[in-house]
Backbone bond lengths (Angstrom), bond angles and torsions (degrees), N, CA, C in turn:
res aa  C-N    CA-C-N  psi(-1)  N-CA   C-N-CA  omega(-1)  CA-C   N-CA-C  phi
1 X - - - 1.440 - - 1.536 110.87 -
2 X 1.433 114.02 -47.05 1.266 114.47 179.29 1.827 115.21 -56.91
3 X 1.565 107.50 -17.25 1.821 103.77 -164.98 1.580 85.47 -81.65
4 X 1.474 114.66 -31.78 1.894 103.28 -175.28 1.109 114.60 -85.35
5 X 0.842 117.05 18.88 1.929 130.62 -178.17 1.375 106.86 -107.34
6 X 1.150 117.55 -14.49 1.365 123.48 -158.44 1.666 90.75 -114.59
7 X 1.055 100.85 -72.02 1.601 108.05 167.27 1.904 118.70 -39.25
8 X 1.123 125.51 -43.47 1.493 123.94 164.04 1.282 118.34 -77.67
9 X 1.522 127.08 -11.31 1.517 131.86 151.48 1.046 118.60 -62.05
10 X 1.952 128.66 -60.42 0.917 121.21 153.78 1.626 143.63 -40.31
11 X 1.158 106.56 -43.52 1.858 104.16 163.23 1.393 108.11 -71.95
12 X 1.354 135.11 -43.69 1.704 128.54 159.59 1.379 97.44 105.03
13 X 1.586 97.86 40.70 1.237 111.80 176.48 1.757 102.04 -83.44
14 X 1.468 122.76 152.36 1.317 138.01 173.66 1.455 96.50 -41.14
15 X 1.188 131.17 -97.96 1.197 142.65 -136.01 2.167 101.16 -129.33
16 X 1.411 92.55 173.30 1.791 85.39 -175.18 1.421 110.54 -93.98
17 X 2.121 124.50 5.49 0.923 143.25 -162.46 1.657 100.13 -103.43
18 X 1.746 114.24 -20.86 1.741 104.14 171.16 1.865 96.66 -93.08
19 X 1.008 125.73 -2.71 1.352 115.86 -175.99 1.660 102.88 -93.18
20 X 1.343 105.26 -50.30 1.582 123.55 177.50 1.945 100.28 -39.90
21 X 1.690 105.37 -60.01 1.740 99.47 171.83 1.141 125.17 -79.52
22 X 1.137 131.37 7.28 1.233 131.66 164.71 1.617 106.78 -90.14
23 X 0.874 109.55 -79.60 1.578 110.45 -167.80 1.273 111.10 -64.57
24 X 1.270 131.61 -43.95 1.737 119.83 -150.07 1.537 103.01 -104.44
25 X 1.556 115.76 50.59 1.388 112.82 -179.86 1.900 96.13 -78.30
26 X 1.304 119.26 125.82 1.539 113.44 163.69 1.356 127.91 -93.65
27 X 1.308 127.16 143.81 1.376 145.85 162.13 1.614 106.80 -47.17
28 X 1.370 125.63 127.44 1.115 131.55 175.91 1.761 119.71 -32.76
29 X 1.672 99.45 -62.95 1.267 110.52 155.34 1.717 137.94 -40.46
30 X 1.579 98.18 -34.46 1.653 110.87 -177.61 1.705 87.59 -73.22
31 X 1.274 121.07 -64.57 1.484 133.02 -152.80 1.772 95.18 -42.87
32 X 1.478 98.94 -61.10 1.979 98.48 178.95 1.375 125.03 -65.99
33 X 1.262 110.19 -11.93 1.918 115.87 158.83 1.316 111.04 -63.93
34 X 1.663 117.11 -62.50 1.331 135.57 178.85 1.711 92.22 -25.02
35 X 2.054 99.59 -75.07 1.195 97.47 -145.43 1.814 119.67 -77.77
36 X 1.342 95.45 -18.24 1.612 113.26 145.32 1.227 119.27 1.54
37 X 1.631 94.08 -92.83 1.335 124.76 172.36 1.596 141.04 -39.52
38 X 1.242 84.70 -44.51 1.982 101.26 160.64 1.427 110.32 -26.13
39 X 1.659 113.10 -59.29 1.961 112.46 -163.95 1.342 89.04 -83.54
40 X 1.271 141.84 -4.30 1.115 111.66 -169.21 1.555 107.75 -102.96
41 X 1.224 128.97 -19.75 1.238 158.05 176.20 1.321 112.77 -77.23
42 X 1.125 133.05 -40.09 1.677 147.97 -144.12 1.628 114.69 -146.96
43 X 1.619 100.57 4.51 1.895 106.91 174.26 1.509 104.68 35.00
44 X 1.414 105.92 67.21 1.457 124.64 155.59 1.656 130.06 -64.57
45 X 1.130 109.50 127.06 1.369 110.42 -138.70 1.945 91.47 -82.84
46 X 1.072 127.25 150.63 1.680 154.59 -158.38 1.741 80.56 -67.21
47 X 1.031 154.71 -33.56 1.336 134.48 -169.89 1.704 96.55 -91.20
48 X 1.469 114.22 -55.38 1.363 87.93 -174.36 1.557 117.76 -73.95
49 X 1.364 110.21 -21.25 1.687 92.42 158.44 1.336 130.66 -55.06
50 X 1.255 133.08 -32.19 1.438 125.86 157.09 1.539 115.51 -63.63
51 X 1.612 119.19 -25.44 1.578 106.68 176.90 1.479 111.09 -70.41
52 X 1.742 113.51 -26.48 1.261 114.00 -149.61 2.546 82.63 -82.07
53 X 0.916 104.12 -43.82 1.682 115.44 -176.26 1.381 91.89 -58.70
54 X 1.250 118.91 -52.24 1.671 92.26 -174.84 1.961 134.48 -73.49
55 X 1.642 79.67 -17.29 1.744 97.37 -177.94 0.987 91.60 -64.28
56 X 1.652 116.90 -73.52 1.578 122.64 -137.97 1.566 97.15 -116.34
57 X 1.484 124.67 42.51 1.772 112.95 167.79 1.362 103.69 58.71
58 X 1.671 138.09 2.24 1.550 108.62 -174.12 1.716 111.58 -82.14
């Protein structure tokens, strides 16, 4: 949070919420890597890995 804080200071943007919509729009594909990544990062427990496979196909 702090590197996009820094980054929306530097452009001298209002707030970190016009930088946040500007830049960090994701690719469908990026979004399910992102959220991918969560159990693998954060030892996501075997039930919500099957919720997360059945929601979103991973």
């Amino acid at each position: 949070m702090a590197d996009l804080k820094a980054v929306s200071q530097n452009l001298m943007h209002g707030n970190v919420g016009v930088t946040d919509g500007i830049y960090t729009i994701l690719s469908d594909q990026d979004r399910r890597e992102r959220i991918r990544g969560w159990g693998v990062s954060r030892g996501m427990s075997a039930r919500l890995r099957r919720f997360q496979s059945s929601r979103w196909g991973m």
